[in-house]
N, C-alpha and C positions, 0 to 999 in steps of 0.2 A: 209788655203788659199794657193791657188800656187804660185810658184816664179814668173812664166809669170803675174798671176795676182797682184803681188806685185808690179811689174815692172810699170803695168798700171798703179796703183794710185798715184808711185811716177811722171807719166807722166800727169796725171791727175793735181797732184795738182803743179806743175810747168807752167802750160799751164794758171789753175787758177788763180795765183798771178801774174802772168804776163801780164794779161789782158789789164793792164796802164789805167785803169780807176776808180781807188782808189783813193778817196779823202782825204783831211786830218780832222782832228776837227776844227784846225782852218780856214779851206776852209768853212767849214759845218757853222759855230757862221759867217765867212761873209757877205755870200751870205740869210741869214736867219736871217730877222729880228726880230723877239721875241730871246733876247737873255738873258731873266731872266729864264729861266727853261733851255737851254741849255747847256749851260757853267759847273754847275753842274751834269747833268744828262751824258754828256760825260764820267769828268773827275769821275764819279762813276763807269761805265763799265769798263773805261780803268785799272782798277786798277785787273781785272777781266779777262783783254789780250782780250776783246771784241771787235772785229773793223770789220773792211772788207766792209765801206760805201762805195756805189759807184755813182756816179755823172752820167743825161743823158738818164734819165732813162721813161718812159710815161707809167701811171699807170691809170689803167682802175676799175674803183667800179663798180659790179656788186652784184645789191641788191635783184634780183630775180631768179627763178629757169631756166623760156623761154630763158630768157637773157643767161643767162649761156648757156645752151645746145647751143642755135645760134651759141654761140662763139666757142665751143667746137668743133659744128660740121665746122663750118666755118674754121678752123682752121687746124683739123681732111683732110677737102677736101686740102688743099691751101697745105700741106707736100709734099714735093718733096725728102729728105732725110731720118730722122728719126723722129719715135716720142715713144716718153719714157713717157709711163703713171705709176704714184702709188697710192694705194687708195686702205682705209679699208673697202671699200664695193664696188660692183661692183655686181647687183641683177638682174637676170637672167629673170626681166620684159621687159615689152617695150621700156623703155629707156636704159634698159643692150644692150636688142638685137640692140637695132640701132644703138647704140655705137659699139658694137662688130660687128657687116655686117660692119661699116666703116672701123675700124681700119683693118678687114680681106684683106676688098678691096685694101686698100694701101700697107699691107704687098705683097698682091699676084701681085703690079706692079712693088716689089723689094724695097720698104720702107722699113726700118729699124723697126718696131713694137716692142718693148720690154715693160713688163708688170711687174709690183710687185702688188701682192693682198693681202691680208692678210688673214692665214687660219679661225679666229675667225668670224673676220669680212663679211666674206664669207661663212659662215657654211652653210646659206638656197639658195645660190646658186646653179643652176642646175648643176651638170662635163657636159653637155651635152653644156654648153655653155664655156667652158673652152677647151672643148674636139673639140670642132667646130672654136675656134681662133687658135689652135694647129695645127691642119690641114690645115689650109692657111696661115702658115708659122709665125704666131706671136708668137715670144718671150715669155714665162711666169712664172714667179717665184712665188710660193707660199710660204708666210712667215710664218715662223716658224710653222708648220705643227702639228697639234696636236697629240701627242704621249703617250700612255698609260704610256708607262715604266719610263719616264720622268718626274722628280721632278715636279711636279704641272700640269702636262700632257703637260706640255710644253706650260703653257697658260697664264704664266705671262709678257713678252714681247712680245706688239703689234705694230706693224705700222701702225699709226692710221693719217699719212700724207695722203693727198689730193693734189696732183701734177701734172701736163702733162707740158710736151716740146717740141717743135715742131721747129723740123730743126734750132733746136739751137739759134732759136730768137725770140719767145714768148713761155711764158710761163703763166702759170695759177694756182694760190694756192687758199686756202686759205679752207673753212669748208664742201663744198659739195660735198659729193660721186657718184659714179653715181646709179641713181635708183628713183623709180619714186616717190618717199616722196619729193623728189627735186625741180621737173618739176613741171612746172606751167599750168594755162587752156589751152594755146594753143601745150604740149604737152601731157595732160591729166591728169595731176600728182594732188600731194596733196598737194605744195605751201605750204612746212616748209617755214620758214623765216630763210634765211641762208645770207650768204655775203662771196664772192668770189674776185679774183686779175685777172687781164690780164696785164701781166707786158710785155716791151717791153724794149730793152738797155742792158747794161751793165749789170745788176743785175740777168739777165736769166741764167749767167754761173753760176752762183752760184747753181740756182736750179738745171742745168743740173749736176754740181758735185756733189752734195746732193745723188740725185736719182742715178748715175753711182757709188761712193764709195759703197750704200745699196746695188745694182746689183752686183757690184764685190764680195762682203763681204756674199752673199747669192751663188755664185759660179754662176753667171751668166757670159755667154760667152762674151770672150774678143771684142770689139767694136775698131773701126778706129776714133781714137779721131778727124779725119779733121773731120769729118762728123758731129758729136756730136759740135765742140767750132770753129764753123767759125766767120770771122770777127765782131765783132758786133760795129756799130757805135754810135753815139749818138743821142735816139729818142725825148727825149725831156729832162726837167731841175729836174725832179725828182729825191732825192735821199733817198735811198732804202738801208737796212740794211737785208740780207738774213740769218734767225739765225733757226739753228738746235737745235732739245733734246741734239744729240749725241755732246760726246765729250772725246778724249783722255787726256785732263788736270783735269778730275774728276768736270769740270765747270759745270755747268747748266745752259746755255749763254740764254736763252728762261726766266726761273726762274729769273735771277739776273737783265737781261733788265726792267721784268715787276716790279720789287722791287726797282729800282733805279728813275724810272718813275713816279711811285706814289710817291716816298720818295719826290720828288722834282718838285710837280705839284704845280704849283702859283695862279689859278685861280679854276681850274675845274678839274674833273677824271669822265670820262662817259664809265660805262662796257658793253659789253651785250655777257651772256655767259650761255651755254644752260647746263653744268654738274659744277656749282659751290658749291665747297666743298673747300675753301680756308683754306691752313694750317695755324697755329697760328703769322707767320711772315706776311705774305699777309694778314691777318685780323687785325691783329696789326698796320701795316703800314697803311690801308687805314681807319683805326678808329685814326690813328696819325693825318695823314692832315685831318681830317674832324671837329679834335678837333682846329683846325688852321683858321679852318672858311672857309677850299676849299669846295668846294660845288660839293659833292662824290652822283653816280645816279648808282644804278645798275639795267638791264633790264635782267630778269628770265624769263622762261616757265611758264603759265600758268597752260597748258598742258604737261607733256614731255614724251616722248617715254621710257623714265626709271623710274619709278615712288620711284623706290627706293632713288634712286640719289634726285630724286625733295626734297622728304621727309625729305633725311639730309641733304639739303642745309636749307629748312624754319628753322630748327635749330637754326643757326643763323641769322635771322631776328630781334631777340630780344636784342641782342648785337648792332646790327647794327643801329638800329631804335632810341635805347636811346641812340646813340652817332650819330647822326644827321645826315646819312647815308641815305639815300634817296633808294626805293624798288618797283620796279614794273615789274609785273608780264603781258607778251603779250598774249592778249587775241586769235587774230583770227585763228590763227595755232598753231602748234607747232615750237617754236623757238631754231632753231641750230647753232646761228653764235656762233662766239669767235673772239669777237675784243673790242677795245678798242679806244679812242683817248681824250688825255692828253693837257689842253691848247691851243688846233686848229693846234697847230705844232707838237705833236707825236703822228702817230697812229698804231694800227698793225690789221692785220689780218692773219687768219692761222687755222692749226688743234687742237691748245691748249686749251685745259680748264683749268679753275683756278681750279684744286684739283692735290689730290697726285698722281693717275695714268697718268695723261700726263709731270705732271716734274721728276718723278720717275723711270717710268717703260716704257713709251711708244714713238715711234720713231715718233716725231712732228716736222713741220716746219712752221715758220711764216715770214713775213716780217712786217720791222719796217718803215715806212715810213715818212722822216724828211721833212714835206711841207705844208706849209700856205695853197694853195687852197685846196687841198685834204683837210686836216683838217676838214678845213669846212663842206666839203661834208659830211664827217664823223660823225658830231655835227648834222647837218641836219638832217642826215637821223637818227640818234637816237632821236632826238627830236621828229620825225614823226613819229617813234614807239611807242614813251613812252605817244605819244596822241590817239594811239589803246589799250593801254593798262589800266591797274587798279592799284593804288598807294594804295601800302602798309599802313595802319595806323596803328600806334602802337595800340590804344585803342581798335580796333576791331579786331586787333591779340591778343590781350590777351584775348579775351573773347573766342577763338576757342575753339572746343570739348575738354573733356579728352583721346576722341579715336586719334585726330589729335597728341594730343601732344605727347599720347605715340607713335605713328607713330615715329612724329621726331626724339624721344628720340634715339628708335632702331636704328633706321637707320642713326643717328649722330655716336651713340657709333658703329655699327660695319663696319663703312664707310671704313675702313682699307680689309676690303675684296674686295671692289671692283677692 
C-alpha cells in the first residue's frame, strides 16, 4: 500500500470515531427494555474489544427482490455525490444492465461511482459490461483476480459483502446481489427469498468505511473524504451495531457476536440461512440452549443453488432434531437470506452464512440491530416463512434413501473444500 494511501485511512478512521454518535452499553440496557438477554450478551462481546453501537439510526426490512431494486434504483437516481457499491455478484442480465445504464448515468454527471466486484463471484459476467461502466467513467476494482501462478489460483479469499452507499446517508446491506435470481415479478426475475437493510443515521459511516478501507487496501484511487462522511444527523431511535469478517486484532467480531447471542438467548433463537455448515462451537452452542428449553427454529433451502452445500448441511439434521432443534426447509423458491433474531431484541442481517468460509476466509458484513419493533418484524416475517415451508421430522428423516445418506455423508466429510 502507498503512503498517500496510508495517510487516507488514518484520515478515515479519525473521521469515523469521531462521528459523536456512539452510545454506551449502559445507554443501550436504558433505553431497551428486555434487559434479561442484554446485560450479558454485551458484557460477552466486550471482553472481545467489540463495540461501535450507534444511536438514531431508521432501519428499513426489506423482504423481497421489487422491493429492493425500487430502493436501489431510487436511491441510485436521488445521488448527488457519490455512490460506493460492493457485491459478490453483479450478472451481466437485465437487472445487471439497468443497474449499470444507472450508475453510468450518474457517473457521466460527475458522481463519484466506485465499484468492488469480486472476481469469482463474477466469473459468468460479460467484460462487456464492465468494459461499458469503464468508459463512462465508473470506478472499478476487481477482487482478488484469478491467477494461475498463485497458491490456490488465488481463489480462496472472496468478497462476498453485499453493500451500496449513497452520498454518505443511506445505505443498504445485507444478502442480495444484483442479478435477476433476486428481482421479483414486476422486474421479471426469479424471487429467491432473500432479506436486505436500508439503513439511514449514524451507522452508514460505518458501512462507508468498511467499503473505503477494501477500496484503498485493493489500490483504489485516493477519494475527498468531505464527500464520502458528510454530516449525518439523527434519523430515527434505532441502534445498529456495524460488524465486519475483517479484523487487525485476529478477532472474528461477526463469529463471536453470533456465539455470544445464542449463548445467552432466554426465550427463543430463529435462523434462516441459505449455506449452513455450522462448526462444532456454533452446533454445540445452539444444541446447549435448546437443552435449556429455548425454543431453537432453523429455516434451510429446500431447494439451493449449491446442492453440494444443501447435502452437508442435512448432515446435521440428525444431531439437531434429537436435541429438540426445530428444521424447516422453504418450499417456494430458492432461499438466500442470512439472518437471524434472538428474543425480539437482537437481530442481524448481512452477507454471512453460518459455515467455515464466511468466518474464515471471506470478506462479510452484517449489522446487529438492538430494537424491540424491528425484532418483531423479524419473528414475523420468519414465522410467515416457516408457514411456506415443510418441518423437518425426525421419523421421516431417518427413513431417507441410502443414496441421500451417502450424499450427506460426502459432502459433510469434504465440506472443508468449499
Amino acid at each position: 500500500m502507498k503512503k498517500s494511501q496510508k495517510k487516507t485511512h488514518g484520515r478515515l478512521n479519525h473521521r469515523f470515531k469521531g462521528s459523536g454518535h456512539r452510545i454506551s452499553y449502559s445507554d443501550i440496557i436504558h433505553k431497551i427494555k428486555n434487559r434479561f438477554f442484554l446485560p450479558k450478551f454485551l458484557k460477552s462481546i466486550k471482553k472481545y474489544g467489540i463495540s461501535g453501537f450507534s444511536g438514531g439510526n431508521k432501519v428499513t426490512l426489506i423482504n423481497n427482490g421489487d422491493l429492493f431494486f425500487d430502493e436501489l434504483f431510487a436511491a441510485i437516481d436521488s445521488a448527488t455525490l457519490s455512490i460506493d457499491l460492493e457485491t459478490y455478484i453483479f450478472n451481466s442480465d437485465n437487472i445487471g444492465w439497468k443497474v449499470a445504464r444507472k450508475l453510468a448515468a450518474k457517473a457521466k454527471k460527475g458522481v463519484d461511482v466506485n465499484i468492488i466486484y469480486d472476481a469469482v463471484g463474477c466469473i459468468n459476467t460479460s467484460g462487456e459490461l464492465f468494459e461499458y461502466l469503464r468508459k463512462n467513467k465508473v470506478e472499478l476494482i476487481e477482487f482478488h483476480p484469478i491467477i494461475p501462478w498463485r497458491k490456490y489460483f488465488n481463489l480462496y479469499l472472496r468478497d462476498h459483502r453485499k453493500l451500496m452507499v449513497v452520498d454518505g446517508n443511506v445505505a443498504f446491506v445485507g444478502g442480495m446481489n444484483i442479478g435477476n435470481e433476486y428481482a421479483g415479478e414486476k422486474y421479471g426475475g426469479e424471487n429467491w427469498r432473500d432479506t436486505h437493510l436500508k439503513i439511514e443515521g449514524p451507522a452508514v459511516r460505518d458501512l462507508e468505511y468498511f467499503f473505503l478501507e477494501n477500496w484503498h487496501r485493493q489500490g483504489g484511487a485516493l477519494v475527498d473524504i468531505d464527500k464520502y462522511f458528510p454530516a449525518i444527523y439523527h434519523k430515527g431511535d434505532t441502534i445498529v451495531l456495524v460488524l465486519s469478517s475483517y479484523s487487525r486484532k485476529n478477532v472474528k467480531p461477526i463469529y463471536q457476536t453470533y456465539l455470544a447471542a445464542i449463548a445467552n438467548a432466554q426465550k427463543y433463537i430463529y435462523i434462516a440461512n441459505a449455506y449452513f455448515v455450522p462448526d462444532s462451537k456454533i452446533s454445540r452452542a445452539l444444541i446447549r440452549v435448546a437443552k435449556r428449553g429455548i425454543d431453537v427454529r432453523i429455516l434451510l433451502p429446500s431447494v439451493s443453488d449449491i446442492p453440494f452445500v444443501q447435502y452437508a448441511s442435512r448432515y446435521f439434521y440428525k444431531r439437531f432434531l434429537k436435541n429438540h432443534i426445530r428444521i424447516y426447509e422453504y418450499i417456494p423458491t430458492v432461499l438466500h437470506a442470512k439472518t437471524a433474531v434472538i428474543d425480539d431484541i437482537w437481530s442481524t442481517v448481512g452477507s454471512t452464512n453460518l459455515d467455515r468460509r464466511s468466518f474464515n476466509a471471506n470478506l462479510e458484513v452484517n449489522a446487529i440491530i438492538l430494537d424491540q419493533n424491528f425484532g418483531n418484524k423479524m419473528k414475523k416475517q420468519f414465522l410467515k416463512d416457516i408457514q411456506q415451508s415443510k418441518e423437518i421430522v425426525f421419523e421421516q428423516y431417518q427413513r431417507r434413501s441410502s443414496t441421500q445418506l451417502i450424499k450427506e455423508w460426502f459432502c459433510y466429510r469434504f465440506r472443508y473444500l468449499l
